[in-house]
C-alpha positions in Angstrom: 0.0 0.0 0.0 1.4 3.5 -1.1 0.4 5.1 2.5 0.9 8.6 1.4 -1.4 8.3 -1.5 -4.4 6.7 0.7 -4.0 9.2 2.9 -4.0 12.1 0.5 -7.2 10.6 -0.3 -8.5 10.4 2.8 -7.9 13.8 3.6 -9.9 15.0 0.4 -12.7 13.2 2.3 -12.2 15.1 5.3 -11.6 18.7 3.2 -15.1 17.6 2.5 -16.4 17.2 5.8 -17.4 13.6 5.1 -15.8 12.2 8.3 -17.9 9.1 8.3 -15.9 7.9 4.6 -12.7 8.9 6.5 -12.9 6.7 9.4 -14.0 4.2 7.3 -11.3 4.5 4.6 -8.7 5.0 7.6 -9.7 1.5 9.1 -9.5 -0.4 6.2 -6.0 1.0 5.2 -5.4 0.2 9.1 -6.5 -3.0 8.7 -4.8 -4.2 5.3 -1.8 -3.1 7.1 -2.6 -5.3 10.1 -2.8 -8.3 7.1 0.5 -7.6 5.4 2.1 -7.2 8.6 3.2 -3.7 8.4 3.3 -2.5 11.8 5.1 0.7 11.2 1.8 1.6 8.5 -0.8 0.2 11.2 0.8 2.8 13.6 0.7 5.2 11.1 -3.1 5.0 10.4 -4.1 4.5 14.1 -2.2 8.6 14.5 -4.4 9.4 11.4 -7.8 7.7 13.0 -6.3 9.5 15.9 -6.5 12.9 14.3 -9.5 12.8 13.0 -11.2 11.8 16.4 -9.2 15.0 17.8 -10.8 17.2 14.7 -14.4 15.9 15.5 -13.9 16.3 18.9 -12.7 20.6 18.5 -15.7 20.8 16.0 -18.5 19.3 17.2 -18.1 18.3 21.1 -18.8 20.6 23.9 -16.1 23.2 25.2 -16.3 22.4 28.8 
């Protein structure tokens, strides 16, 4: 997997707003990572997923 071009293309998804497509893309590019036993690309995504939790969190959860 070229892990710089999925997440380019993830990231269009969130430029988009469309955070439901980019978890989901994020997982499975997490998980045919986990298959090809690339952990250094499985640690890669989960900071990605990671980011994008962060970003829903500052834009939509409560500022208490």
């Amino acid at each position: 997997m070229e892990i710089e071009s999925e997440k380019e293309n993830i990231q269009t998804h969130l430029d988009k707003g469309n955070y439901h497509a980019a978890i989901n893309l994020a997982i499975s590019a997490m998980n045919e990572c986990r298959r090809n036993k690339d952990q250094a690309g499985v640690d890669e995504f989960i900071d990605f997923i990671k980011g994008i939790v962060d970003r829903l969190a500052d834009e939509f959860g409560s500022q208490t």
